[in-house]
C-alpha positions as CSV (number, residue, x, y, z in Angstrom):
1,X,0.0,0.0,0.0
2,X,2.7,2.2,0.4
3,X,2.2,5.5,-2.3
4,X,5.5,7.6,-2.6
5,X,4.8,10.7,-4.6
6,X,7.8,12.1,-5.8
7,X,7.9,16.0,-6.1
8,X,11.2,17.9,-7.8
9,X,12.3,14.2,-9.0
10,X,12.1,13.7,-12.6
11,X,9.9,11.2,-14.3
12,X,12.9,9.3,-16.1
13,X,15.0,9.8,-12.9
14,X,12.0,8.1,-11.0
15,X,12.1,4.8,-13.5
16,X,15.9,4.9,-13.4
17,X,15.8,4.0,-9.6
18,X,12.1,2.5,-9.4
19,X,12.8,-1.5,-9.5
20,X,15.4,-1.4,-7.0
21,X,13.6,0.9,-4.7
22,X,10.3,-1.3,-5.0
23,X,12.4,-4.4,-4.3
24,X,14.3,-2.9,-1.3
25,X,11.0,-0.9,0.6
26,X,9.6,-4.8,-0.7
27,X,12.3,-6.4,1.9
28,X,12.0,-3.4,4.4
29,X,8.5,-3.5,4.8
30,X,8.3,-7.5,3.8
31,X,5.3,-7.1,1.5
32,X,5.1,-7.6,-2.0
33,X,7.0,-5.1,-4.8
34,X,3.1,-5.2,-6.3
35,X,1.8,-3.4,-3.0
36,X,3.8,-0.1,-4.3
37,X,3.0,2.9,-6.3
38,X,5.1,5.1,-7.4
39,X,3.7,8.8,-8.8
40,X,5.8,11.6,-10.1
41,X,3.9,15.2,-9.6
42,X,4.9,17.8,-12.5
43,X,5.1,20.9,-10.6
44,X,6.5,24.5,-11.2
45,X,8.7,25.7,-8.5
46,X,8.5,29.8,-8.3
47,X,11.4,32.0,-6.6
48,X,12.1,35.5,-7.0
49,X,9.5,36.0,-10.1
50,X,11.3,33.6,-11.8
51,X,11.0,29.6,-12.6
52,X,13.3,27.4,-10.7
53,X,14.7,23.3,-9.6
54,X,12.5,21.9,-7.2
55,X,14.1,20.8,-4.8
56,X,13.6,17.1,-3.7
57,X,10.8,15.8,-1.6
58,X,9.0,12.6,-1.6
59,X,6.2,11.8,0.3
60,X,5.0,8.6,1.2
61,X,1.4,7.6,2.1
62,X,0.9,4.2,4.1
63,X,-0.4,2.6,7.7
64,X,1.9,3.4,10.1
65,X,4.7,0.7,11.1
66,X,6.6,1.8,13.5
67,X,10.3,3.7,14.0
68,X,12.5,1.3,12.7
69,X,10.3,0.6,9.9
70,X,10.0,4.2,8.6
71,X,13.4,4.6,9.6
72,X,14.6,2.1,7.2
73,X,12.1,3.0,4.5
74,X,13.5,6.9,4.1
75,X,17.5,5.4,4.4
76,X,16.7,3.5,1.2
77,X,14.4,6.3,-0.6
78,X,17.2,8.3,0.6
79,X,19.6,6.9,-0.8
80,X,18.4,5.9,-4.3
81,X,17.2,9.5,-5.0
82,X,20.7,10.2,-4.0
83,X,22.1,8.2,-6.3
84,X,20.8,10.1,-9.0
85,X,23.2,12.6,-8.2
86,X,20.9,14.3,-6.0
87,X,22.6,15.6,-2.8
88,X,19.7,16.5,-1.2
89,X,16.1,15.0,-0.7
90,X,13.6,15.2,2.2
91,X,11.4,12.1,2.9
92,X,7.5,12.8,4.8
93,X,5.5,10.2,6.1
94,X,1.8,10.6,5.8
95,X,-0.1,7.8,8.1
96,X,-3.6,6.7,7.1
97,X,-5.7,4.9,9.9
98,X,-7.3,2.0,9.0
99,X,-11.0,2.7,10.1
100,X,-10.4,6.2,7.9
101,X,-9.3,4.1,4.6
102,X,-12.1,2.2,2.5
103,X,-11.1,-0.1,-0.3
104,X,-14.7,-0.7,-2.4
105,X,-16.5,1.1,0.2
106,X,-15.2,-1.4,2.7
107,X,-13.3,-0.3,6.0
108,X,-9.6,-1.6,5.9
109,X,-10.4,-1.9,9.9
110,X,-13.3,-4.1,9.0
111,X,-11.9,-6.0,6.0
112,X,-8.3,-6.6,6.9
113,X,-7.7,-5.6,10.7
114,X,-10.3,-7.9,12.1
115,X,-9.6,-11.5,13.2
């Protein structure tokens, strides 16, 4: 479930790293690579009247899985996007709750959380 939208990354930059990313948040999270999405936004950055880089930030959507988890999960976004020869690049979490996310107008709570 994990959705990382990627924001002053290009869209060939983004496929450059996307298969080892997948694989390695895959391993962190120890899910499937098909439980990822990856979306690059096309935005225009603004300074001083004038058009400018974006600067890097990614932001990744999921249910919540603890410290180390995360921790792990913005080392290897981290480090990918860095490999792009990006020096910077700032990683946000955004935690959904389960009884707030419906999948076919079902409750994740309901569906998935219950035993």
């Amino acid at each position: 479930m994990p959705h990382l939208v990627f924001r002053g990354v290009s869209i060939e930059q983004v496929k450059t790293i996307s298969k080892p990313l997948v694989e390695e948040l895959a391993d962190v999270c120890r899910c499937g690579t098909d439980n990822f999405t990856l979306e690059v936004l096309s935005s225009t950055f603004i300074f001083e009247k004038k058009e400018v880089a974006g600067f890097p930030f990614i932001e990744v959507k999921w249910f919540e899985r603890g410290q180390e988890i995360r921790d792990q999960f913005a080392q290897v976004v981290s480090k990918l996007v860095q490999s792009l020869e990006i020096p910077e690049v700032e990683v946000a979490f955004t935690t959904f709750r389960e009884t707030a996310y419906y999948s076919n107008g079902k409750s994740f709570a309901t569906t998935y959380c219950e035993k």
